[in-house]
N, C-alpha and C positions, 0 to 999 in steps of 0.2 A: 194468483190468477189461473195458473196449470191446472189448480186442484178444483175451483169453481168449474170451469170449462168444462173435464174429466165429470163431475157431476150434471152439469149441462147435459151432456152428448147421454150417457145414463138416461136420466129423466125421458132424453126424447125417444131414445129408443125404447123406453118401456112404453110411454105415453102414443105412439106411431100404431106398436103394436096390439094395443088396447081396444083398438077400431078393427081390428079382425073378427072375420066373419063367414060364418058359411056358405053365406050370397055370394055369386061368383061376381056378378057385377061390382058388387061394390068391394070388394076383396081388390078386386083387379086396380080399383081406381085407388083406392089404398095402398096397395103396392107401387102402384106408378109413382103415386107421389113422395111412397119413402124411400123410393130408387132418386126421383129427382133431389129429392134432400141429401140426397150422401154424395152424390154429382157436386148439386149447386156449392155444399159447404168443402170440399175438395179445391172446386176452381175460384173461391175465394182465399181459399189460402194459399194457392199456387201463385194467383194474380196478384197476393199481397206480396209475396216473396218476390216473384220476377219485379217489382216495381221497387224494392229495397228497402221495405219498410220493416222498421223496426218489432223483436219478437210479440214486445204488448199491440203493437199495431194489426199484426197477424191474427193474433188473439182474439181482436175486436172483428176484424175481418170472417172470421170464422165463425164466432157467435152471429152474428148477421147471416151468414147462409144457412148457419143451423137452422134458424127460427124465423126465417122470411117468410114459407110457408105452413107454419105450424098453425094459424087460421084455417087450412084445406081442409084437415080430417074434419074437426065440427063443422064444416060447410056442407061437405058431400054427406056427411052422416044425418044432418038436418034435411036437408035440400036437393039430397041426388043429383049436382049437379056441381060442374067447376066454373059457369057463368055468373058475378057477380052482378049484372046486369038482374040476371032472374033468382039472385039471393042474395048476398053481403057483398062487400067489397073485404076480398078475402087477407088484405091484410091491414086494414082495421080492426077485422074479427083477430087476426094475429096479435096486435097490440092488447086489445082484449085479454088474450090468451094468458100474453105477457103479464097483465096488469095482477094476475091468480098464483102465480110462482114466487115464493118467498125467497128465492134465491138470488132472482133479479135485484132484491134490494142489496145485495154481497158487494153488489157491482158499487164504483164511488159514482156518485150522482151523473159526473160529465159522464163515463163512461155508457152510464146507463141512457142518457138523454142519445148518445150517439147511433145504440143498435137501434135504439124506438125511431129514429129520425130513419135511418136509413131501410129499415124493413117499413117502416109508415109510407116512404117514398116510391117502393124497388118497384110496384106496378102501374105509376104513376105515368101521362100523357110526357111529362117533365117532372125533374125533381125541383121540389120548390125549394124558391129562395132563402138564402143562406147566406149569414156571412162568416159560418164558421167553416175551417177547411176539414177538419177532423169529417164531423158532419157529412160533406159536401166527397172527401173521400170516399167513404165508405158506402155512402148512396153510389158513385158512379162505381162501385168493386160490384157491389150487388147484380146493380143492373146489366154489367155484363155478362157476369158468371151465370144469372137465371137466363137472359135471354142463349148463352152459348151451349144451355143444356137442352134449352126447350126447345133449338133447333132438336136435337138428335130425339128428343122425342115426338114430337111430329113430323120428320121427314118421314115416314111411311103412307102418310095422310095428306100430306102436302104435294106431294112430286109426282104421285100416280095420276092416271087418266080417269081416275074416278076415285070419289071418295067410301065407295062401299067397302064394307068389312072393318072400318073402325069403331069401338065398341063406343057405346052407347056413354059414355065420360067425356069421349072427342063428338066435343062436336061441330060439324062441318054441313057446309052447305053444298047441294048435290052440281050445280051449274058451272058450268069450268070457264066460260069467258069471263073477263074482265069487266066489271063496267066504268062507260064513259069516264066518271068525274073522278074515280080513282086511277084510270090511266092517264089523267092530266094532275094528278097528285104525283103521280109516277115520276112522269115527266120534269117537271118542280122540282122533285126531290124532296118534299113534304111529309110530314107526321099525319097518318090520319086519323081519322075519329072512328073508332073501333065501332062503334052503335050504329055505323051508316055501310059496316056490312052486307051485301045482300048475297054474294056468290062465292062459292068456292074460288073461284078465281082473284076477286079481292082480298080475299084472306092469306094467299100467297105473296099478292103485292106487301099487304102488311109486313108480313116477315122479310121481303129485300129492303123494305123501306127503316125496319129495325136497324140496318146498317148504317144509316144516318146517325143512329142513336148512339152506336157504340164509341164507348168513350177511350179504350186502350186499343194499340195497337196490337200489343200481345193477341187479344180475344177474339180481332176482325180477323189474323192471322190464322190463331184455331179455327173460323170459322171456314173459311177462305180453301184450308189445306183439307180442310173433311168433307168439302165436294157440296156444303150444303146450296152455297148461292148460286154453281153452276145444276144442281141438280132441279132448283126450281125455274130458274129463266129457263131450261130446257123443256118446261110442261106448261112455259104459259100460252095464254089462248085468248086473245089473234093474233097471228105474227104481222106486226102492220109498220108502219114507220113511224107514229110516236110510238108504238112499243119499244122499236130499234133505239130510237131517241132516249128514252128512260133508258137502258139497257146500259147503252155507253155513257150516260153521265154516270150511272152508280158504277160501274164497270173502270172507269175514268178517276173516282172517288177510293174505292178502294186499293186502286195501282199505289195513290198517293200518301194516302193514309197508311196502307200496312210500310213504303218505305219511314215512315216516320218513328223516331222514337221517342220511348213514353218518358215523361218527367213528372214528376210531381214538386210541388209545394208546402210543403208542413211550417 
């Protein structure tokens, strides 16, 4: 499995850098996302070790960050864009990708069915049901190590007083209040529907409402100590009392959460 992997990580790094280009725009967006690849697939193997999973466990763990976003480059390279709304759902297009690598088949079947599940899942509303734990693992390692990077890459976009000056790949909307039905999403503590969008300021709710989603304590903790979820409650906009009210339930949420420790089930 070391020597598959070792070819894996190869492959991607040539394949990453094969979308290079003299365009700055889409250099830039290429680059973004082979810096998030080398994040994402780091804090999956970190996340698998702090949780004490065993070395093939990490393995799989690791192949899953490698290749969660490996859908992006053919997206943006097609479509100029990282909104799956206005082109693929970028990892379907990933599995795709997958379905073209003769090495994937290296893998023994379960293992393979494991990364497909879990990169199939990692951008999902929820990860669908499951009764296998392998499975069901690797989908919750994913989703937290893509959402714990994709803070540190939008916090420059997210926490400011305005959304000007992020390039043309982020894209953000210019209005910084809140609306209505997503401050009473807020408040709930609810998942929203990302398609019902309209302002910058909703999209900031999205990302503390991510917190809900995270499934290890480890990853709420990284978030938690890197200043990200006080960096946005500090820039939302209206300061009113169901804001205050949302505030202190997630605020409330995570005191309890990071004192918890993680276990797993295999």
């Amino acid at each position: 499995m070391k020597g598959l992997l070792r070819e894996m990580h190869s492959w991607m790094a040539d394949y990453m850098k094969s979308f290079y280009t003299e365009e700055d725009d889409v250099q830039n967006a290429i680059r973004l996302k082979e810096l998030h690849t080398g994040y994402v697939t780091a804090h999956c193997r970190e996340l698998a070790a702090c949780l004490g999973l065993d070395e093939h466990q990490r393995q799989l763990a690791e192949m899953v960050g490698l290749f969660h976003d490996v859908g992006r480059f053919r997206q943006y390279t097609i479509y100029k864009t990282f909104n799956d709304s206005r082109s693929e759902d970028h990892a379907e297009l990933a599995l795709k990708v997958l379905d073209e690598l003769p090495f994937m088949k290296k893998l023994p079947p379960e293992d393979e069915a494991v990364v497909r599940f879990a990169i199939g899942s990692h951008n999902k509303k929820a990860i669908p049901p499951t009764k296998d734990r392998q499975m069901l693992l690797m989908a919750k390692i994913i989703r937290d190590a893509d959402k714990l990077d994709i803070y540190r890459v939008l916090r420059p976009y997210l926490t400011g007083d305005t959304s000007e000056g992020a390039p043309n790949f982020i894209e953000v909307q210019s209005r910084q209040e809140v609306s209505p039905d997503f401050l009473e999403i807020f408040v709930a503590g609810k998942q929203a529907d990302y398609h019902q969008i309209r302002t910058h300021g909703d999209r900031k709710l999205v990302r503390l409402l991510w917190i809900y989603d995270i499934n290890f304590s480890w990853t709420l903790r990284r978030i938690v100590e890197a200043g990200y979820v006080d960096d946005i409650i500090a820039s939302l906009e209206p300061k009113n009392e169901r804001m205050q009210m949302g505030i202190d339930r997630l605020q409330g949420y995570i005191k309890r959460k990071c004192a918890e420790e993680d276990c797993i089930e295999i």
